[in-house]
BAMI-614170 format. One record per residue (C-alpha): x, y, z; residue number from 1. Coordinates in steps of 0.001 Angstrom, whole numbers, plus 500000, padded with zeros to 6 digits. Each point is the difference from the previous one (the first is absolute). Layout:
<rs>
<r c1="X" c2="Y" c3="Z" torro="NUM"/>
...
</rs>
This chain:
<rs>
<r c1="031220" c2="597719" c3="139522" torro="1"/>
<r c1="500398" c2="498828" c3="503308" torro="2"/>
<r c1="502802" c2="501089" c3="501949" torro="3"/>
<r c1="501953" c2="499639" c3="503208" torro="4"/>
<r c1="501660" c2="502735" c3="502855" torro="5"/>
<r c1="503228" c2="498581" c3="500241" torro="6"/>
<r c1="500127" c2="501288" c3="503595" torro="7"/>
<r c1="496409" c2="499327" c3="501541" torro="8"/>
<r c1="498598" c2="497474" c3="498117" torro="9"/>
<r c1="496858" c2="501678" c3="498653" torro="10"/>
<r c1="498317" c2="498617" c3="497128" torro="11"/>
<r c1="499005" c2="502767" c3="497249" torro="12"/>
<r c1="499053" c2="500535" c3="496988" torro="13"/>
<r c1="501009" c2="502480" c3="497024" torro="14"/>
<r c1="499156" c2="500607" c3="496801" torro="15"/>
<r c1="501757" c2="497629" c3="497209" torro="16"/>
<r c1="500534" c2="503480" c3="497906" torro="17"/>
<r c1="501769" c2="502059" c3="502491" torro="18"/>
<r c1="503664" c2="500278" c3="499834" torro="19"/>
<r c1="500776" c2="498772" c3="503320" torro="20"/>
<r c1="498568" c2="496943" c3="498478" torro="21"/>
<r c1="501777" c2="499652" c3="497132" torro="22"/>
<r c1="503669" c2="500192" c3="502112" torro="23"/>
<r c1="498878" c2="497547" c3="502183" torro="24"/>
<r c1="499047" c2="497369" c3="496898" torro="25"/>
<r c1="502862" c2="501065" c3="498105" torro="26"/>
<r c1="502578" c2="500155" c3="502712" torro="27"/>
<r c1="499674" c2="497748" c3="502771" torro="28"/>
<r c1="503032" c2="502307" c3="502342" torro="29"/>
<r c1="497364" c2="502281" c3="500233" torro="30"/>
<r c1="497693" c2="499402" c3="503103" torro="31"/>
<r c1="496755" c2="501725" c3="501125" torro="32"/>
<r c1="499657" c2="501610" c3="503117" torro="33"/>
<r c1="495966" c2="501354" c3="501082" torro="34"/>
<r c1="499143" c2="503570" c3="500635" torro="35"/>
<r c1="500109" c2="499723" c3="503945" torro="36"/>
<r c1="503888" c2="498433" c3="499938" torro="37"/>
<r c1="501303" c2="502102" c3="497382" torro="38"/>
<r c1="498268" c2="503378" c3="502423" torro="39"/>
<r c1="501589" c2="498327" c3="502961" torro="40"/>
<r c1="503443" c2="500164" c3="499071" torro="41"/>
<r c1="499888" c2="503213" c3="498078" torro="42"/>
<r c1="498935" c2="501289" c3="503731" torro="43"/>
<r c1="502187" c2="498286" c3="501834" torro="44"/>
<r c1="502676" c2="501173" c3="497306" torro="45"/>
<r c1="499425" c2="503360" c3="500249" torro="46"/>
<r c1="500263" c2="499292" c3="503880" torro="47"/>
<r c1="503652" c2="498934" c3="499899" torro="48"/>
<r c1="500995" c2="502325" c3="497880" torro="49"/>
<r c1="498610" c2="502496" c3="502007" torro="50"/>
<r c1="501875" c2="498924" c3="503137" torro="51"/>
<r c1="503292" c2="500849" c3="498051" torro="52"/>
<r c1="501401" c2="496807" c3="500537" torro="53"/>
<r c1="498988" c2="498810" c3="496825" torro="54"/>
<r c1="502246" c2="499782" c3="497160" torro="55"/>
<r c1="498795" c2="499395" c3="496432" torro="56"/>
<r c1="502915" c2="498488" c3="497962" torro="57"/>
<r c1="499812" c2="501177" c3="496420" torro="58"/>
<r c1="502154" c2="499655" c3="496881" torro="59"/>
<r c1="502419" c2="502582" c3="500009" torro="60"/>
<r c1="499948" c2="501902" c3="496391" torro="61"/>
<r c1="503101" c2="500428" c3="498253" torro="62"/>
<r c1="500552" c2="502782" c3="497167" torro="63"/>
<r c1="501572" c2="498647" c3="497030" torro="64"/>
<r c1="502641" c2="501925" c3="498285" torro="65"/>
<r c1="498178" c2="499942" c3="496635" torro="66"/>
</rs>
């Protein structure tokens, strides 16, 4: 299967049996994203968050009272 970054533009291709494949045939919200983007952000990621200006909003959990 041929695929597309989303972000650079590069032209890949993946195996038709892999899961990643399967979301993106089944489910076109999912997008693909190549080895070198998906590195880059994780990097600059953990760069930000380093700097301690970086706040990662998550879903607060509440308890139930059952």
């Amino acid at each position: 299967m041929r695929v597309k970054c989303v972000l650079c533009d590069k032209v890949e291709t993946i195996h038709d049996e892999t899961l990643q494949a399967k979301r993106l045939r089944n489910r076109p919200i999912h997008t693909y994203m190549c080895k070198e983007c998906e590195n880059r952000i994780e990097n600059r990621t953990i760069e930000r968050t380093n700097t301690g200006n970086f706040k990662l909003y998550r879903h607060k959990k509440t308890e139930d009272s059952w």
